[in-house]
PDB file of N, CA, C and O in Angstrom:
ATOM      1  N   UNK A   1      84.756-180.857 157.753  1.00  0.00           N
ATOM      2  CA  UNK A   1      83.482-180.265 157.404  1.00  0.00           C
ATOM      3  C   UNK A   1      82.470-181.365 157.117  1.00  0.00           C
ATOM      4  O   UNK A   1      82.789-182.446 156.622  1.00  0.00           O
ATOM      5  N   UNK A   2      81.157-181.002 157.477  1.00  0.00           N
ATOM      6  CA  UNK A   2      80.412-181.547 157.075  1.00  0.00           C
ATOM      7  C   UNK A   2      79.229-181.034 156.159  1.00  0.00           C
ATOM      8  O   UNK A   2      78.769-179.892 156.186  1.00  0.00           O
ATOM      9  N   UNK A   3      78.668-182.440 155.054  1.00  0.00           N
ATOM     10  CA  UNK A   3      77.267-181.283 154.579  1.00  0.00           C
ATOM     11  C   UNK A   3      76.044-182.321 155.026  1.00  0.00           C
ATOM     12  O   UNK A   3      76.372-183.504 154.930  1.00  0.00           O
ATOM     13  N   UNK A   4      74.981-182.129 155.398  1.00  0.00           N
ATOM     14  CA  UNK A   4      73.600-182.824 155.461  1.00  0.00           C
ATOM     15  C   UNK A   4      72.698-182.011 154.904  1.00  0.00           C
ATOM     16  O   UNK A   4      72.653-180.789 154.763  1.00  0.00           O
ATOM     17  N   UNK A   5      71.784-183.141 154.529  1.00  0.00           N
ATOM     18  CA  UNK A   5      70.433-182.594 153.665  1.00  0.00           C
ATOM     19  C   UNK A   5      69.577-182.983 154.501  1.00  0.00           C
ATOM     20  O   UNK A   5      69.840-183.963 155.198  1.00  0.00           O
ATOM     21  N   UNK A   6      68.589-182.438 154.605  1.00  0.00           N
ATOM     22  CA  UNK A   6      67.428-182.994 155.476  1.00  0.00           C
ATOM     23  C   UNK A   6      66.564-182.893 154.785  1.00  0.00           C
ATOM     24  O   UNK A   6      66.468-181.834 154.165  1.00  0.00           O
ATOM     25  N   UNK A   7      65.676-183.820 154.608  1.00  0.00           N
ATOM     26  CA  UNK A   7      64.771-183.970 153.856  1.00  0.00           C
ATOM     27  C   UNK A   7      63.390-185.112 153.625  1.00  0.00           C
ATOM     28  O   UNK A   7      62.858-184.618 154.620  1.00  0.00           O
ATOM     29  N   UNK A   8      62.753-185.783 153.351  1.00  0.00           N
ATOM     30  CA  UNK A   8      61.515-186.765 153.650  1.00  0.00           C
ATOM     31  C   UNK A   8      61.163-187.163 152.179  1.00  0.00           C
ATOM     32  O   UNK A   8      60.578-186.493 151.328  1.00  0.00           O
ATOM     33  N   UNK A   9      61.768-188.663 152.091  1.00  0.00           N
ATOM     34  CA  UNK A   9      61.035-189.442 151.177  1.00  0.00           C
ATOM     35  C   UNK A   9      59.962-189.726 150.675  1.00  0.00           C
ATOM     36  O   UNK A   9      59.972-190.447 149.677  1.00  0.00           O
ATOM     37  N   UNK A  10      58.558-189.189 151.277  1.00  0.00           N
ATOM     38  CA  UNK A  10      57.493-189.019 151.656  1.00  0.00           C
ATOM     39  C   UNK A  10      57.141-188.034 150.994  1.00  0.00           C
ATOM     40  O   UNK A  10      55.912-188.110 150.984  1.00  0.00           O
ATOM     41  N   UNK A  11      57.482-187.035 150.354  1.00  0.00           N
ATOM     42  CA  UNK A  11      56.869-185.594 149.866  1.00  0.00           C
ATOM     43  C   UNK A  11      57.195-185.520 148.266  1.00  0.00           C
ATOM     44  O   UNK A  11      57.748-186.247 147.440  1.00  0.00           O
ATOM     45  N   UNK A  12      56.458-184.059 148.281  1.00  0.00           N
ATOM     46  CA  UNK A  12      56.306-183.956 146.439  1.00  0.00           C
ATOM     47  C   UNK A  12      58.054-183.903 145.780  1.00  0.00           C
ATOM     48  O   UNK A  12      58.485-184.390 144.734  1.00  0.00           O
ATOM     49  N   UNK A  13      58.802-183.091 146.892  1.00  0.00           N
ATOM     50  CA  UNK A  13      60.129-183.481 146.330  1.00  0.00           C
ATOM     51  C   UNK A  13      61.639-184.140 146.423  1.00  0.00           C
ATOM     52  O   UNK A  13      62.826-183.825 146.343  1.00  0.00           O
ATOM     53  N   UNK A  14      60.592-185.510 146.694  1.00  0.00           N
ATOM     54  CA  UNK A  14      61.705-186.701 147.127  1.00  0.00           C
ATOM     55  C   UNK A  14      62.045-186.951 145.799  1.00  0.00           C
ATOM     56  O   UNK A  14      63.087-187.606 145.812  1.00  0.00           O
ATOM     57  N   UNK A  15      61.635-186.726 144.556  1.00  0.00           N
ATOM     58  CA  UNK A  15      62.284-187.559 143.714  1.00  0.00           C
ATOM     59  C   UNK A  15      63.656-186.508 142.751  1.00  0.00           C
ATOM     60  O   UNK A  15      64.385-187.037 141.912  1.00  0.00           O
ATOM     61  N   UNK A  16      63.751-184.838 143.166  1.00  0.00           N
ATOM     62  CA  UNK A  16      64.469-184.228 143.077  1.00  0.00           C
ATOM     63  C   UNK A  16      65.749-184.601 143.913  1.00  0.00           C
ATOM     64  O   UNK A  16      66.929-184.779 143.610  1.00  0.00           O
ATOM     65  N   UNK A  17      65.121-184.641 144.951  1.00  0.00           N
ATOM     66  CA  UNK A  17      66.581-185.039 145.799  1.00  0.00           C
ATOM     67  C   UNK A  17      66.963-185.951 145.510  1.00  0.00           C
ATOM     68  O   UNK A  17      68.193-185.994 145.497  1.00  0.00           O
ATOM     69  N   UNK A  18      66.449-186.833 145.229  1.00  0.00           N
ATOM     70  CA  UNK A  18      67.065-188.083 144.662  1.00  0.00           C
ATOM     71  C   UNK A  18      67.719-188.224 143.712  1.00  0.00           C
ATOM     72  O   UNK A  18      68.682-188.990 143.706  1.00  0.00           O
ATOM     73  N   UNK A  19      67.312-187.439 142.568  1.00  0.00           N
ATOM     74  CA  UNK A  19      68.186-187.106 141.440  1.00  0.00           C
ATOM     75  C   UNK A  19      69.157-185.992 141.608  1.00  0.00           C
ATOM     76  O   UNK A  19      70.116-186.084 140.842  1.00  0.00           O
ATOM     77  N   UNK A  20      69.167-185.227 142.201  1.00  0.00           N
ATOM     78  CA  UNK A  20      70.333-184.345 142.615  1.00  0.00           C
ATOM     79  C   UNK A  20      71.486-185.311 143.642  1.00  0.00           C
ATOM     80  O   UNK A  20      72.694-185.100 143.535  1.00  0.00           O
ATOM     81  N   UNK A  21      71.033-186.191 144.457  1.00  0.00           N
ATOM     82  CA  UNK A  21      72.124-186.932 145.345  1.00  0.00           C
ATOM     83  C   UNK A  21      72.906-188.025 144.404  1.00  0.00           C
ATOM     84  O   UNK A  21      73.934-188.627 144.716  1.00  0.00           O
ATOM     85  N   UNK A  22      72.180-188.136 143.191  1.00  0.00           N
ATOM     86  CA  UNK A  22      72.507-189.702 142.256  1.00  0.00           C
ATOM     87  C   UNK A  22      73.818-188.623 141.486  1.00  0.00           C
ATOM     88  O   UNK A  22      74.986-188.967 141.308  1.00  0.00           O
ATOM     89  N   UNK A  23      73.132-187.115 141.082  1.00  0.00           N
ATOM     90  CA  UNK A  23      74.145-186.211 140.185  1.00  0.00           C
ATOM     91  C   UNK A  23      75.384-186.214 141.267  1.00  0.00           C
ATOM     92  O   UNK A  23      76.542-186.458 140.929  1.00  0.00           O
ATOM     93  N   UNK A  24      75.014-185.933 142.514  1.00  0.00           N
ATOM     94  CA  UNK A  24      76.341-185.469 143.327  1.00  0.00           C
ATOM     95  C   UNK A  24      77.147-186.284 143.576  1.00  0.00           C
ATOM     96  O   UNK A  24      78.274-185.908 143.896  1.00  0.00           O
ATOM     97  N   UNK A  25      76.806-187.798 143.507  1.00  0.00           N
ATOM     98  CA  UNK A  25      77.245-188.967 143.790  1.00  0.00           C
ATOM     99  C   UNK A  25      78.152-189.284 142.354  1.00  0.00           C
ATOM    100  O   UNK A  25      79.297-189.690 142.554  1.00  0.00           O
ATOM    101  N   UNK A  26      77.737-189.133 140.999  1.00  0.00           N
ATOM    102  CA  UNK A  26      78.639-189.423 140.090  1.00  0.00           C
ATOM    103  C   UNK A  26      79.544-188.183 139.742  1.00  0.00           C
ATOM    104  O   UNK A  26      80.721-188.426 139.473  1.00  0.00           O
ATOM    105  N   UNK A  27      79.134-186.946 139.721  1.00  0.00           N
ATOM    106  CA  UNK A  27      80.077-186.018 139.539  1.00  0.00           C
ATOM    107  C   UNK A  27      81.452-185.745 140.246  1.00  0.00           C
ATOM    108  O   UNK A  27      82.481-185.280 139.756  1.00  0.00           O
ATOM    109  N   UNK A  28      81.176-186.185 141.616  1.00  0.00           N
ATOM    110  CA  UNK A  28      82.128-186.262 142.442  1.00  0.00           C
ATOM    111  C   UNK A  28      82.674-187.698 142.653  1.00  0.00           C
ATOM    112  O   UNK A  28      83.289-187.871 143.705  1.00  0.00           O
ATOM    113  N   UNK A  29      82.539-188.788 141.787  1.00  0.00           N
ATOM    114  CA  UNK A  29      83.114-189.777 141.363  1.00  0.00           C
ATOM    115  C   UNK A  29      82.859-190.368 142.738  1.00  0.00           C
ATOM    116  O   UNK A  29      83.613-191.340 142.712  1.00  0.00           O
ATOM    117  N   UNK A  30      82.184-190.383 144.075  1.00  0.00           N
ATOM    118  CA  UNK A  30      81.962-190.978 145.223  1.00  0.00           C
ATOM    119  C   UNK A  30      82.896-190.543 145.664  1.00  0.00           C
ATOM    120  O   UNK A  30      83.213-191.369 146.519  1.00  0.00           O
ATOM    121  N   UNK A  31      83.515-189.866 145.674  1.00  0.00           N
ATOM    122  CA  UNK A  31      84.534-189.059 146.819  1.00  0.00           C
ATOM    123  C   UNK A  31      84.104-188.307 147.859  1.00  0.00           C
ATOM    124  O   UNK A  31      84.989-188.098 148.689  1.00  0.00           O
ATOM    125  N   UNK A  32      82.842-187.736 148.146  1.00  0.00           N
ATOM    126  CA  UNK A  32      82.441-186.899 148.536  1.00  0.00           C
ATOM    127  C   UNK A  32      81.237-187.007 148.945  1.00  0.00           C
ATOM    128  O   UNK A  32      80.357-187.166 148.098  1.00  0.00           O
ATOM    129  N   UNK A  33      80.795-186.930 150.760  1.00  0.00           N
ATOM    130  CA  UNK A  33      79.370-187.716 151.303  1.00  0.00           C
ATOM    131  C   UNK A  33      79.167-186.282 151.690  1.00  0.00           C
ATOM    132  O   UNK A  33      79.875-185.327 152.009  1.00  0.00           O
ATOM    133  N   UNK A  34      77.568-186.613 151.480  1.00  0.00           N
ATOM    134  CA  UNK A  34      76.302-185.710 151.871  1.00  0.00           C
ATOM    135  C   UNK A  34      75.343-186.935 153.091  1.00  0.00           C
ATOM    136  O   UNK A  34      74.812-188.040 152.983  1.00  0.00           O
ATOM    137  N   UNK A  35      75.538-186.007 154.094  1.00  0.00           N
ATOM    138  CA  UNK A  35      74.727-186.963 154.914  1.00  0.00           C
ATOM    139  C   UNK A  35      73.342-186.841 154.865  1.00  0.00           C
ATOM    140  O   UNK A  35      72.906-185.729 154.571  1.00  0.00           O
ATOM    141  N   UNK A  36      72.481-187.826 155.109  1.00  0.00           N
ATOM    142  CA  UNK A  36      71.009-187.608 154.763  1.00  0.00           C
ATOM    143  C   UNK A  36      70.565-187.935 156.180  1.00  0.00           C
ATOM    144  O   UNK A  36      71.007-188.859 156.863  1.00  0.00           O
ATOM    145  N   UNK A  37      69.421-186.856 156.609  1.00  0.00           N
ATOM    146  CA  UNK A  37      68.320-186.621 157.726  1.00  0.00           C
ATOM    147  C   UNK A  37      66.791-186.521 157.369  1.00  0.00           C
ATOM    148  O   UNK A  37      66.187-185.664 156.723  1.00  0.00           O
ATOM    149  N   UNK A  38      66.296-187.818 158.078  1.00  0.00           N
ATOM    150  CA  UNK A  38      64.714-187.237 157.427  1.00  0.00           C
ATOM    151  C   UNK A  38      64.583-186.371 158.869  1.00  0.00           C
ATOM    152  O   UNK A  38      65.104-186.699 159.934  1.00  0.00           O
ATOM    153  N   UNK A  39      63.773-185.216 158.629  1.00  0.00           N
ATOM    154  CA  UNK A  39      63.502-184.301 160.233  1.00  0.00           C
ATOM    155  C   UNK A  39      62.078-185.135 160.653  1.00  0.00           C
ATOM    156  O   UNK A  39      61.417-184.735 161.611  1.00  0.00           O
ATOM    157  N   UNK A  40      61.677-186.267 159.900  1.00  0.00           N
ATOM    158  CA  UNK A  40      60.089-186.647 160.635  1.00  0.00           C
ATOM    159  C   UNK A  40      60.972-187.592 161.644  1.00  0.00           C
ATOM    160  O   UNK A  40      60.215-188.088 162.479  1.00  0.00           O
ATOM    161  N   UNK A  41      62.203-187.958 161.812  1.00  0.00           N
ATOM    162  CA  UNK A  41      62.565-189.028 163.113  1.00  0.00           C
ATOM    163  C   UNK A  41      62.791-187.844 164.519  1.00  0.00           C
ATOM    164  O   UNK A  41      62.926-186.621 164.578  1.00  0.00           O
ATOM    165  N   UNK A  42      62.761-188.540 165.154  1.00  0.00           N
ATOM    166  CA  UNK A  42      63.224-188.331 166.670  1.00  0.00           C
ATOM    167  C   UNK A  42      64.888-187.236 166.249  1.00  0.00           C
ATOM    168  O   UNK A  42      64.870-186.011 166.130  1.00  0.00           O
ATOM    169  N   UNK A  43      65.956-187.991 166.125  1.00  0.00           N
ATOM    170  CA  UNK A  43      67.035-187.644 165.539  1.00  0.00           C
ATOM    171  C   UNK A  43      67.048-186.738 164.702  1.00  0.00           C
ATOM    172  O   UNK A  43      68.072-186.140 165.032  1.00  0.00           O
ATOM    173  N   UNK A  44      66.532-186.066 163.622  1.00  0.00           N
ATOM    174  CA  UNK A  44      65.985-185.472 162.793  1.00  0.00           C
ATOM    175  C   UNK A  44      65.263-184.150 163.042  1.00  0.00           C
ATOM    176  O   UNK A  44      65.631-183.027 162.699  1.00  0.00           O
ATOM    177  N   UNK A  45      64.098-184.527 163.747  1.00  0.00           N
ATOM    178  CA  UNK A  45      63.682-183.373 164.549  1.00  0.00           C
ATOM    179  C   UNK A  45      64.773-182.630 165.679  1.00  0.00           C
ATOM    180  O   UNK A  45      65.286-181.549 165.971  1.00  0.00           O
ATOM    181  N   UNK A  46      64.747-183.219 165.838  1.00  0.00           N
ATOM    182  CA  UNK A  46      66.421-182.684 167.117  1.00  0.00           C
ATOM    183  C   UNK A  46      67.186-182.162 166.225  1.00  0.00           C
ATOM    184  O   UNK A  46      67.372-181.020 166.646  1.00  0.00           O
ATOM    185  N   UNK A  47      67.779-182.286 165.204  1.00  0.00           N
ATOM    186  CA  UNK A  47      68.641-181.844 164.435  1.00  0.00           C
ATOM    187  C   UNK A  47      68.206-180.237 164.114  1.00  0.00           C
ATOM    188  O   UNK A  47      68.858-179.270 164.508  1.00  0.00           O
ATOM    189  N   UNK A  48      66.961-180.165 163.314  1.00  0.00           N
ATOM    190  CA  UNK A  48      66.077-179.410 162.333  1.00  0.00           C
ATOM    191  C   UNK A  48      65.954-178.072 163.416  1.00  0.00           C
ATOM    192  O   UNK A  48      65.934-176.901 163.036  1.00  0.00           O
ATOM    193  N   UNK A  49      65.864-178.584 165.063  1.00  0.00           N
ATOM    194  CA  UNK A  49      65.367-177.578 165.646  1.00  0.00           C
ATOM    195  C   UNK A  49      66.652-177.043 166.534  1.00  0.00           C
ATOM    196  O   UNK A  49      66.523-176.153 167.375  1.00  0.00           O
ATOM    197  N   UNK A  50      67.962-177.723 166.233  1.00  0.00           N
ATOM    198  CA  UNK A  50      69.214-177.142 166.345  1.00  0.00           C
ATOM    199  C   UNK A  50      69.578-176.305 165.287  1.00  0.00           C
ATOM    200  O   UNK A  50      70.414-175.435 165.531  1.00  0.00           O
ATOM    201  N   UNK A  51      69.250-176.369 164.485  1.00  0.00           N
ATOM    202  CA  UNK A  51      69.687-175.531 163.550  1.00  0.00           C
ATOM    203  C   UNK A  51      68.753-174.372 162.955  1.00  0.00           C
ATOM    204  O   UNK A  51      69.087-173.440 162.223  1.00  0.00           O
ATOM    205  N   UNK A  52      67.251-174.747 163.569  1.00  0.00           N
ATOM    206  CA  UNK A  52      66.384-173.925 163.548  1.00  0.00           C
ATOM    207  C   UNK A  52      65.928-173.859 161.866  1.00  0.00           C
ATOM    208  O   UNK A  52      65.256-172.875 161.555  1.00  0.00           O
ATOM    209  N   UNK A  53      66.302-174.982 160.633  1.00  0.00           N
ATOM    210  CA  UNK A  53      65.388-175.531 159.925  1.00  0.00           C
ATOM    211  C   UNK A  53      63.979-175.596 159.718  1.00  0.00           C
ATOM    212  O   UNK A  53      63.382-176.070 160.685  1.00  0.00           O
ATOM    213  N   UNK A  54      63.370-175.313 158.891  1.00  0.00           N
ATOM    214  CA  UNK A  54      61.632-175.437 159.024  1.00  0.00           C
ATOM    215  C   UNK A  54      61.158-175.638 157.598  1.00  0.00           C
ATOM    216  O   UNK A  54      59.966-175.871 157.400  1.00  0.00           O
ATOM    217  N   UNK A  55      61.950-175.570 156.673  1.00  0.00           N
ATOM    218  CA  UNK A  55      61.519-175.643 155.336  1.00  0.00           C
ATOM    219  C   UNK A  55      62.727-176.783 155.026  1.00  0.00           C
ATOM    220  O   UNK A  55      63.861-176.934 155.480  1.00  0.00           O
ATOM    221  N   UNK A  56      61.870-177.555 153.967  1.00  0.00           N
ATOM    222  CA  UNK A  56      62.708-178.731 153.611  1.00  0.00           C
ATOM    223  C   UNK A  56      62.282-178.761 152.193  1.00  0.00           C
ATOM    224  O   UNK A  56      61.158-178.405 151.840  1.00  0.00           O
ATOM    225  N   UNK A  57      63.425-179.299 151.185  1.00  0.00           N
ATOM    226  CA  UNK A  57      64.748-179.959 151.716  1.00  0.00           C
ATOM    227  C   UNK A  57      65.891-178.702 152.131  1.00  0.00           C
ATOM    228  O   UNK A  57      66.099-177.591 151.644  1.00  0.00           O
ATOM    229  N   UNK A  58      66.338-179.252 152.957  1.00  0.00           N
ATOM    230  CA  UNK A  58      67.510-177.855 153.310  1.00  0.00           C
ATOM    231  C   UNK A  58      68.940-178.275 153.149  1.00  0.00           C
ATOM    232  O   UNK A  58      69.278-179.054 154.040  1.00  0.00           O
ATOM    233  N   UNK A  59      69.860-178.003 152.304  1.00  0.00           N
ATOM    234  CA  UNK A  59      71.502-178.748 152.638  1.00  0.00           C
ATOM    235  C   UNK A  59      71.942-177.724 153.247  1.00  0.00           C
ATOM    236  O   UNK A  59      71.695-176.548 152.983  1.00  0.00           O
ATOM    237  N   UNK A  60      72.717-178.217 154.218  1.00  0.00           N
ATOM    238  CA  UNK A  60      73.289-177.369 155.538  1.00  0.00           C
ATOM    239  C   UNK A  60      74.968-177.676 155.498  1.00  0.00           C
ATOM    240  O   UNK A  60      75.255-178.850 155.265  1.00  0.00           O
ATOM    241  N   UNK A  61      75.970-176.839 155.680  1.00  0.00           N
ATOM    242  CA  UNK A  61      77.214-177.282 155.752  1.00  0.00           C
ATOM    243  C   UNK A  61      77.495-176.925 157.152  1.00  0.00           C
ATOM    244  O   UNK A  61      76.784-176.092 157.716  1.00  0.00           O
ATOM    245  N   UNK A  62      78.534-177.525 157.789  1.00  0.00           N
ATOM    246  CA  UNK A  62      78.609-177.306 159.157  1.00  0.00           C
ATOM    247  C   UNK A  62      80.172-177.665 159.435  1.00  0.00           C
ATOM    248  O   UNK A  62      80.580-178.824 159.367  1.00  0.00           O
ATOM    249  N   UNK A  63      80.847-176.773 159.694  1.00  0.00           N
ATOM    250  CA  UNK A  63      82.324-177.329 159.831  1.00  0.00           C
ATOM    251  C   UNK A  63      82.641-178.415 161.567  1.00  0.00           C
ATOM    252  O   UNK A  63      81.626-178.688 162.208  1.00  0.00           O
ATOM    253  N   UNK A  64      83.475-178.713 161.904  1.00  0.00           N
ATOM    254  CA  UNK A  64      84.048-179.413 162.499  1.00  0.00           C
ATOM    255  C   UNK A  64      83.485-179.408 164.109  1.00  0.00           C
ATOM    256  O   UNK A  64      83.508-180.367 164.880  1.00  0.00           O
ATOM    257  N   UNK A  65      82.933-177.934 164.401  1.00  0.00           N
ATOM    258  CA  UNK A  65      82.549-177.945 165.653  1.00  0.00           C
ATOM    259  C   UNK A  65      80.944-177.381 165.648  1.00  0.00           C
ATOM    260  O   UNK A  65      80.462-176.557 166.425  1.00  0.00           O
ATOM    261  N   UNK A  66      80.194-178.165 164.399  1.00  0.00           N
ATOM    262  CA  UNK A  66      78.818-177.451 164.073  1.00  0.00           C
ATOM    263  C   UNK A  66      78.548-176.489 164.037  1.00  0.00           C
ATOM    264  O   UNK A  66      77.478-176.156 164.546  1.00  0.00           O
ATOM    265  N   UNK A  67      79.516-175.397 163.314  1.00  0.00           N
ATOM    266  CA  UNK A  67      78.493-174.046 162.912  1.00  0.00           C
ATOM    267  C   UNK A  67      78.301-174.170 161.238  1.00  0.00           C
ATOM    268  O   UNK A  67      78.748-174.592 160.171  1.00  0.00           O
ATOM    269  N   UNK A  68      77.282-173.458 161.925  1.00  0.00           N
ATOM    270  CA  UNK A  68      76.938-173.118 160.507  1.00  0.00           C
ATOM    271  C   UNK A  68      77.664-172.324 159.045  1.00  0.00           C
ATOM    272  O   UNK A  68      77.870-171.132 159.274  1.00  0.00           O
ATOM    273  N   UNK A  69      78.053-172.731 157.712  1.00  0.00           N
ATOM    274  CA  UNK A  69      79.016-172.045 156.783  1.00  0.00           C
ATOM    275  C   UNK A  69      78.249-171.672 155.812  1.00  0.00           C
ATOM    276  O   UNK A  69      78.220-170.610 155.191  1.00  0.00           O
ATOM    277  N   UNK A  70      77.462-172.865 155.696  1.00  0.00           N
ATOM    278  CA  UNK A  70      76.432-172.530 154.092  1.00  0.00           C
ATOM    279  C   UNK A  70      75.083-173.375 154.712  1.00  0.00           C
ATOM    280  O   UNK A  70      75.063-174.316 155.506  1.00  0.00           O
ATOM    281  N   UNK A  71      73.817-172.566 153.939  1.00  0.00           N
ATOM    282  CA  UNK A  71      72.918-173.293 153.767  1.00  0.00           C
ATOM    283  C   UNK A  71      71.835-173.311 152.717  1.00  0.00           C
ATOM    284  O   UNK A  71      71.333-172.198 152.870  1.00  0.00           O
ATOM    285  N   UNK A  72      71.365-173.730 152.027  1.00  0.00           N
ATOM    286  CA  UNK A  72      70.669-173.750 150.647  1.00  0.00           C
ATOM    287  C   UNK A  72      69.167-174.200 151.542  1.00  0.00           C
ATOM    288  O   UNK A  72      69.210-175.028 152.452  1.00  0.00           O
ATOM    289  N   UNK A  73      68.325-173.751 151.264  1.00  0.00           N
ATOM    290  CA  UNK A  73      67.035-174.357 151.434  1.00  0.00           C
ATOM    291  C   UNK A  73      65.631-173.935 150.452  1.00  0.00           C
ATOM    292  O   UNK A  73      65.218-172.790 150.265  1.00  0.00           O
ATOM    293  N   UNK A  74      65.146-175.002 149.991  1.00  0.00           N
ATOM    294  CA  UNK A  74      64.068-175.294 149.611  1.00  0.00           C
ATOM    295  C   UNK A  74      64.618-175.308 148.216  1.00  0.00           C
ATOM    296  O   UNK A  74      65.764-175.123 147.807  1.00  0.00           O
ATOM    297  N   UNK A  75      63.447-175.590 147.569  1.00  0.00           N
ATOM    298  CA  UNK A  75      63.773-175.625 145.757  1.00  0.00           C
ATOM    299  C   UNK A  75      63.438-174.562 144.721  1.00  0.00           C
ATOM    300  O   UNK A  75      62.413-173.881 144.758  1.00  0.00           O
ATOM    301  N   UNK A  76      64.303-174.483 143.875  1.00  0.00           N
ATOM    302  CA  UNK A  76      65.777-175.655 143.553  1.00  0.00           C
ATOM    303  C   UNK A  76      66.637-175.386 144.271  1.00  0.00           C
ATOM    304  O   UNK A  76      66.911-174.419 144.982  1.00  0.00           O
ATOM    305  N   UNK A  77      67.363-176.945 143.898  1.00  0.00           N
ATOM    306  CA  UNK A  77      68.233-177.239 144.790  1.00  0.00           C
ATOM    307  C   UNK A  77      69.377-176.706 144.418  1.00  0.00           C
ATOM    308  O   UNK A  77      69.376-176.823 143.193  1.00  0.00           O
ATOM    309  N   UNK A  78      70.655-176.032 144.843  1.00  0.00           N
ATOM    310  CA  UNK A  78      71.356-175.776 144.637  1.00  0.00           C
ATOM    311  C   UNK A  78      72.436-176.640 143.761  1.00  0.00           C
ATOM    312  O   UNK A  78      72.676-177.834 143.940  1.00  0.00           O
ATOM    313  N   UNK A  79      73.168-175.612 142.566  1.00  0.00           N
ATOM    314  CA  UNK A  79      73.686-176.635 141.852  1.00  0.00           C
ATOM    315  C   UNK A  79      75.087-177.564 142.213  1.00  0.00           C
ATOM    316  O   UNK A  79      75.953-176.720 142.446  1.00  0.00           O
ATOM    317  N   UNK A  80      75.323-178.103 142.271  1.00  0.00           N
ATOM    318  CA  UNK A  80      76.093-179.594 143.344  1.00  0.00           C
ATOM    319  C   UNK A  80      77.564-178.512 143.263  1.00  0.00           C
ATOM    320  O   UNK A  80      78.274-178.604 144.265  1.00  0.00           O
ATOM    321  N   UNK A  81      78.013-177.610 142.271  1.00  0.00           N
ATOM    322  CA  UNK A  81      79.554-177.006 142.411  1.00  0.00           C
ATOM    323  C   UNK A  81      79.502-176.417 143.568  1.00  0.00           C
ATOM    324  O   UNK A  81      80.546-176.312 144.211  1.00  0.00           O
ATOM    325  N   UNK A  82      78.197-175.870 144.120  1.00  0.00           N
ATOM    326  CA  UNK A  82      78.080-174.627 144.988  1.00  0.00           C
ATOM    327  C   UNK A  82      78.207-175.388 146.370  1.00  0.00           C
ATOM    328  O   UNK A  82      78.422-174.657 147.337  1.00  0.00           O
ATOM    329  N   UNK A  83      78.102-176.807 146.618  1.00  0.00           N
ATOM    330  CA  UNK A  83      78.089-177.803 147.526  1.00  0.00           C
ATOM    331  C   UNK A  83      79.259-178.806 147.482  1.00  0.00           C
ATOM    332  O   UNK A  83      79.303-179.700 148.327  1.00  0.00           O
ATOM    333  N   UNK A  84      80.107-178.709 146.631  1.00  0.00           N
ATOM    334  CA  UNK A  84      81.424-179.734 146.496  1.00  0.00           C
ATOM    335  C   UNK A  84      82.314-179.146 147.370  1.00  0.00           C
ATOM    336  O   UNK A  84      82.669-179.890 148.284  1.00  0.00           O
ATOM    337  N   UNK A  85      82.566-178.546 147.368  1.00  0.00           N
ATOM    338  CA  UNK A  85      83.936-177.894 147.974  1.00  0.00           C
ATOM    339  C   UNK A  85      83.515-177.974 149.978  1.00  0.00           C
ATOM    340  O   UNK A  85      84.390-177.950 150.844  1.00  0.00           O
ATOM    341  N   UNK A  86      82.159-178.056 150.227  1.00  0.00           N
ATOM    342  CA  UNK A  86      81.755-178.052 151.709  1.00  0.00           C
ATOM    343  C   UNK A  86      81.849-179.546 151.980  1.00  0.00           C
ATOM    344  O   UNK A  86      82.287-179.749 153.113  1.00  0.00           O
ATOM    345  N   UNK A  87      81.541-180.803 151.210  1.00  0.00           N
ATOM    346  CA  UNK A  87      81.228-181.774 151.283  1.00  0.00           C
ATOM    347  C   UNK A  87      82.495-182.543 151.971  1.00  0.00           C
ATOM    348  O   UNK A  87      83.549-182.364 151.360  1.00  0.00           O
ATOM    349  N   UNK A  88      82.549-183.077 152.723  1.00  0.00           N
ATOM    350  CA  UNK A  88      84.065-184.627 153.295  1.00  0.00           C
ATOM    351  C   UNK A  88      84.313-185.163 152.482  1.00  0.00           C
ATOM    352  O   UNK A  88      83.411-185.525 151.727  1.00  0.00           O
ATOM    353  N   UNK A  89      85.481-185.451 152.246  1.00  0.00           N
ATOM    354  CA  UNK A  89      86.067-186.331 151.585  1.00  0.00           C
ATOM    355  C   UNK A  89      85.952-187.755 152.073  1.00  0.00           C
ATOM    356  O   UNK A  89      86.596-187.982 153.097  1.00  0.00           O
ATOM    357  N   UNK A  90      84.867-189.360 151.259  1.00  0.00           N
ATOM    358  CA  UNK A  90      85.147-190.195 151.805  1.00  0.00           C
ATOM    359  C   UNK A  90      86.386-190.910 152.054  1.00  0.00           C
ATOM    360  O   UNK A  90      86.390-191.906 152.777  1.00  0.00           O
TER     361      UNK A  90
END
């Protein structure tokens, strides 16, 4: 499984995500990656419009052959328990 956030450093709520990825990062003792997408890249946009995304930040879970399982979008952000269990194990 996978989880990604998509989201832009650039906006009013980069500094939420940031503090929600710092919470998810110690709660889960670094065991556990959230991949990060800004949708303003090339890569990103391609992503956003595979999954048909339009509101950001969005965390998306996606198992093994990209479908879709869970997705949380916009704020608040969902609280990190509701996202542990979707997340890879590093």
């Amino acid at each position: 499984m996978r989880v990604v956030i998509v989201w832009n450093e650039q906006t009013d709520y980069a500094s939420e995500v940031r503090s929600w990825m710092r919470d998810f990062q110690y709660d889960t003792r670094g065991t556990k990656q959230i991949e990060s997408i800004d949708p303003y890249t090339l890569d990103g946009e391609q992503f956003a419009q595979m999954y048909d995304i339009v509101q950001f930040p969005t965390i998306i879970a996606l198992d093994d052959d990209g479908k879709v399982l869970e997705e949380w979008t916009g704020t608040p952000l969902p609280q990190i328990e509701q996202v542990v269990y979707w997340a890879k194990d590093v």
